[in-house]
N, C-alpha and C positions, 0 to 999 in steps of 0.2 A: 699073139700069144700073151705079150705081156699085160696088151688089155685088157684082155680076158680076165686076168688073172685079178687085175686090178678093179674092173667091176665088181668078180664074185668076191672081192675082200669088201667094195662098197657095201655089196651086198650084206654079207655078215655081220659087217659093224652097225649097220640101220635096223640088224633082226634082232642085235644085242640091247641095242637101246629103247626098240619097242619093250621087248622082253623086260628091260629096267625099270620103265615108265610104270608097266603093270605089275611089278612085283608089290605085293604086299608086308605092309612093315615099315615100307620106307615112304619118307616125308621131302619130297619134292618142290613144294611148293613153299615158300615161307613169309610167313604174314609180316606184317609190321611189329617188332616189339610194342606193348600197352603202355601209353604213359603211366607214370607213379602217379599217385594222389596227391593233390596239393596238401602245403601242409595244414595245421591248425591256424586259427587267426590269431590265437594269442602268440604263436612264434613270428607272426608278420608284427603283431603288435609292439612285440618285447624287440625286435631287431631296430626300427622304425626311432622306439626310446632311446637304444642304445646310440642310436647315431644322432640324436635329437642333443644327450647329454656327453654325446663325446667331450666336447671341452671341459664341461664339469667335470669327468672322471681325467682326465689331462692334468689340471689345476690337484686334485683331489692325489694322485699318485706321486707327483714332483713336491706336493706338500709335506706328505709322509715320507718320504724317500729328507727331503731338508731336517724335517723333525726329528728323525731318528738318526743324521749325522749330528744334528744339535746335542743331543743326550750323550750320542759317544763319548765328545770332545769336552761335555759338561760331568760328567761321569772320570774321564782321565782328568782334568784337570783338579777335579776335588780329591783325587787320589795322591797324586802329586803335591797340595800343597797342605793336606795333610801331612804327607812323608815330610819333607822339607823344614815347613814350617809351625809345624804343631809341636805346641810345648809340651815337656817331658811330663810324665805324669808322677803323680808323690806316690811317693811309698807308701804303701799300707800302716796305719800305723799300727805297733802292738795292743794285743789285747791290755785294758785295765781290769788286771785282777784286783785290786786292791777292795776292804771291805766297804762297807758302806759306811761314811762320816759319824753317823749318829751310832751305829753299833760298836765303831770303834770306841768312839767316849764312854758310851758306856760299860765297854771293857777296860778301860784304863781308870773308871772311877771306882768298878770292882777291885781292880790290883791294888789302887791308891789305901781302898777299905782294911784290905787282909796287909798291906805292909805298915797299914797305919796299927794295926794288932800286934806286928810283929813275927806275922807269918810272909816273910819277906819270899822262901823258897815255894811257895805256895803260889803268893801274887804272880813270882817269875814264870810259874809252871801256866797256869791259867793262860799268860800273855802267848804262850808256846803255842798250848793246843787249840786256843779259839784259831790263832793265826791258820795255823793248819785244815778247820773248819771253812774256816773260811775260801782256802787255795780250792778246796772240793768241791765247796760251793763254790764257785764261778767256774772249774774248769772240771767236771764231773768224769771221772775215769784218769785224771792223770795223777792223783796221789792216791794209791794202791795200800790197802790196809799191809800189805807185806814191805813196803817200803820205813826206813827209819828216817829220824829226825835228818839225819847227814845227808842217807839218798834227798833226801826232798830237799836242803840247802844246795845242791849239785844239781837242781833241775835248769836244764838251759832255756827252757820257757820263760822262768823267772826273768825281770830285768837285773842286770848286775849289782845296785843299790840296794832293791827291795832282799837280793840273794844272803848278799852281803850281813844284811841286819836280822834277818831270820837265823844265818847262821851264827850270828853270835848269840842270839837269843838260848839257841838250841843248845849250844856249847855250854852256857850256865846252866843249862837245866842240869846237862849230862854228869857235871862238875857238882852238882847239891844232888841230885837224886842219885846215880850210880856210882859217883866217888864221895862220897859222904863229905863233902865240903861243907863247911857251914856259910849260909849264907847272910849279907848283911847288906845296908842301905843303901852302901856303895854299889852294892850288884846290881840289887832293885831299880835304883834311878841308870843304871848303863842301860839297864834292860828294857825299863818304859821308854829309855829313848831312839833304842833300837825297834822296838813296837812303832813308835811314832812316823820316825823314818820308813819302818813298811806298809804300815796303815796310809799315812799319808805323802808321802814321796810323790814329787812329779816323774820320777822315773820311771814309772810305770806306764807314762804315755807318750 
């Protein structure tokens, strides 16, 4: 019985795999994979170089790799002896307002003209307003037609010498034209030489 049973299972399993064999659809049989294409000859070529100049690119990369710690260390070190050892740098110096030599003289030989007349409060006034002419021209926008003789003596641009002798300047004027002072040679000569001192002062640079 048991044989039996055992053959007709042989049996079944030999009818199921003929059955397999011819079933359609499926793929039994299997080929060889196709080799790939060799590749192009210029990648045999280009490989071939690469291994020809190996050493050169060996030399070529430890050179660059050296070169560009050299720059680091040349790069800090010039930063460092700058900081350390670089001399302080000067001050800016102040602008020279002062007028121009030759204009000045010939402002002082005008005042010289009118006090040699006797128009002593005239010469002094002249020496005032060229001055002022003058501050405009060189530094354009900083004396302001709504500004008076006093604000412009208070300007802290001025150096403190050239301030100095403007404002005495200005202070005569105020003392002949607005307080009716009269004035005389004494004035005149304080005046050209407060002129002189702001026309020509080194204070200014």
């Amino acid at each position: 019985m048991a044989s039996d049973a055992f053959i007709a299972s042989e049996r079944k399993l030999a009818a199921a795999h003929q059955a397999l064999l011819h079933t359609r659809g499926l793929q039994l049989d299997f080929k060889a994979a196709p080799q790939p294409p060799p590749p192009p000859a210029w990648i045999e070529k280009f490989i071939l170089a690469l291994v020809q100049f190996a050493p050169i690119l060996k030399f070529l990369f430890w050179g660059g790799l050296v070169l560009g710690a050299a720059l680091i260390v040349w790069f800090v070190a010039r930063e460092i002896l700058e900081t350390r050892f670089s001399r302080p740098r000067a001050e800016p110096r102040p602008a020279d307002w002062r007028p121009e030599p030759e204009a000045a003289r010939a402002l002082l030989e005008e005042a010289d003209r009118l006090a040699a007349a006797g128009r002593f409060g005239e010469a002094i006034h002249i020496l005032l307003f060229r001055s002022i002419d003058d501050l405009a021209g060189r530094r354009p926008g900083l004396v302001r037609p709504a500004l008076t003789s006093r604000d412009i003596a208070r300007l802290e641009q001025m150096p403190l010498l050239a301030r100095s002798a403007f404002a005495r300047i200005a202070e005569r004027v105020e003392r002949s034209f607005f307080g009716g002072r009269p004035v005389g040679p004494e004035d005149f000569a304080h005046a050209r030489g407060d002129y002189e001192t702001f026309a020509f002062s080194e204070g200014w640079s």
